[in-house]
DRENKE-880031 format. One record per residue (C-alpha): residue in three letters; x, y, z. Coordinates in nm, 4 decimals. Layout:
! residues N
r|east|north|up
ALA|X|Y|Z
...
! end
This chain:
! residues 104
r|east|north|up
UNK|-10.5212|-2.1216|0.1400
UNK|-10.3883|-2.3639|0.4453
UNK|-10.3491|-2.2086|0.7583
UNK|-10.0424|-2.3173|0.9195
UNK|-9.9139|-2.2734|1.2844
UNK|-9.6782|-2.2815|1.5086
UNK|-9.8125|-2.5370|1.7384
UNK|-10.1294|-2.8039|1.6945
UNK|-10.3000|-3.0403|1.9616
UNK|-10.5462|-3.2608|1.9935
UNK|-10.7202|-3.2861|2.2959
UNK|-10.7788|-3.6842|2.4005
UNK|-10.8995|-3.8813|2.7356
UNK|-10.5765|-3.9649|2.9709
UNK|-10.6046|-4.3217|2.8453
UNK|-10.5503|-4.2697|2.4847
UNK|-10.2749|-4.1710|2.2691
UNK|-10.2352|-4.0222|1.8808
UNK|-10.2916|-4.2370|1.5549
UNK|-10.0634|-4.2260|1.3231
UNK|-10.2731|-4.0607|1.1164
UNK|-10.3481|-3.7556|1.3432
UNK|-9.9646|-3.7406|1.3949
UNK|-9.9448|-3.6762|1.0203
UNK|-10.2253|-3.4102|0.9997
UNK|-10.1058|-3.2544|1.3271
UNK|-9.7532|-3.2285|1.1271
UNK|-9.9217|-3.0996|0.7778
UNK|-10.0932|-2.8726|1.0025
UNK|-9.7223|-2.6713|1.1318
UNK|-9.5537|-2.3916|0.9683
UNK|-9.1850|-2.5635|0.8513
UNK|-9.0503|-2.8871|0.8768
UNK|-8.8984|-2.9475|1.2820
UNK|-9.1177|-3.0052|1.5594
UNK|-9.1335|-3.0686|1.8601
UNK|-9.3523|-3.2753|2.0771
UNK|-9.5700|-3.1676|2.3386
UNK|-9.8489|-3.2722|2.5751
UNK|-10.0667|-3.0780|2.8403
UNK|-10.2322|-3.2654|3.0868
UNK|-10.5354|-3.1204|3.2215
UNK|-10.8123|-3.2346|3.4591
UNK|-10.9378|-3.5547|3.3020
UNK|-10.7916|-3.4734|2.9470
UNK|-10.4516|-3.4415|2.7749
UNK|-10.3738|-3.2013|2.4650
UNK|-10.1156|-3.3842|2.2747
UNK|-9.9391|-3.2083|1.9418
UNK|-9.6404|-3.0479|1.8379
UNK|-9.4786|-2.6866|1.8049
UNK|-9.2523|-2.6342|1.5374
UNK|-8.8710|-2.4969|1.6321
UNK|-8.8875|-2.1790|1.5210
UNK|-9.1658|-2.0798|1.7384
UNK|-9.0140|-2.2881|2.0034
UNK|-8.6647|-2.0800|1.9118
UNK|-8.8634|-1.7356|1.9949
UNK|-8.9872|-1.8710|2.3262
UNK|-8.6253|-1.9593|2.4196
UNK|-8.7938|-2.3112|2.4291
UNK|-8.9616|-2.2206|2.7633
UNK|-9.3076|-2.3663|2.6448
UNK|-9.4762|-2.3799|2.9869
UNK|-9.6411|-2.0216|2.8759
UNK|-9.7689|-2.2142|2.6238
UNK|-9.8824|-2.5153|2.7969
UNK|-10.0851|-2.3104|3.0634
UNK|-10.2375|-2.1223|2.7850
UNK|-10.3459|-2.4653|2.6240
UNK|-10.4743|-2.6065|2.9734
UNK|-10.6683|-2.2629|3.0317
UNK|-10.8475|-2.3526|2.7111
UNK|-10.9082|-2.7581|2.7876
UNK|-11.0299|-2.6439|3.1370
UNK|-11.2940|-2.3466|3.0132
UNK|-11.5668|-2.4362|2.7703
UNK|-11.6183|-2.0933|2.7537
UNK|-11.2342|-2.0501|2.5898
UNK|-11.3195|-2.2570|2.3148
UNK|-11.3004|-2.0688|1.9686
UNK|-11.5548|-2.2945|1.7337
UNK|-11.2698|-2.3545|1.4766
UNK|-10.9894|-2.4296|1.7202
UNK|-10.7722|-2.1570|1.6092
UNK|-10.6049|-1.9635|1.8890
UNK|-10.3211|-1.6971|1.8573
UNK|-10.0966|-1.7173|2.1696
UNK|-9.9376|-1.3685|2.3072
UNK|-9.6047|-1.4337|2.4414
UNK|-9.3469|-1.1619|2.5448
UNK|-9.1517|-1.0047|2.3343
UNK|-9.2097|-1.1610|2.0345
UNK|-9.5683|-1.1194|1.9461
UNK|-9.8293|-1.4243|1.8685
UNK|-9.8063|-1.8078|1.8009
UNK|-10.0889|-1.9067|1.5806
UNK|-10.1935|-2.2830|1.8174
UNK|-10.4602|-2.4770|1.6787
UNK|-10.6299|-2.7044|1.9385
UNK|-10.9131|-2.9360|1.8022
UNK|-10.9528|-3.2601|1.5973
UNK|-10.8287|-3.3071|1.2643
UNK|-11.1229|-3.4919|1.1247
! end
């Protein structure tokens, strides 16, 4: 079975920006069918992706949470899960499934 989430990224270089094609499998990758987009710069990389608007809806749309959790991740090797899936605790609502990794 597909895993879905409620939020995808691909990490790229801060001079390059999605194909159409990861757009697509970034979108096929999101639980529902409303996104929105989103992009974390961190030191010498951006995440770029989308989270879908029902997670967004629990987080009151305040995704910055969210975006330091992503930039914690593109900043620590360490973070790094091997198959890019991460579940993100916010408050109050529980966890976010966020995938962050190539769709390749």
């Amino acid at each position: 079975m597909k895993m879905e989430f409620g939020a995808a990224f691909i990490p790229k270089s801060l001079d390059e920006g999605l194909t159409k094609e990861e757009i697509t499998d970034l979108f096929d990758m999101l639980k529902g069918v409303h996104a929105i987009p989103m992009e974390v710069q961190s030191e010498g990389s951006v995440a770029m992706g989308f989270v879908n608007c029902t997670d967004a809806e629990l987080m009151d749309y305040d995704l910055q949470p969210l975006a330091a959790f992503v930039r914690e991740i593109l900043e620590d090797p360490s973070k790094e899960s091997e198959n890019g899936e991460y579940e993100f605790p916010f408050d109050g609502a529980g966890m976010i499934d966020v995938y962050i990794g190539y769709t390749d």
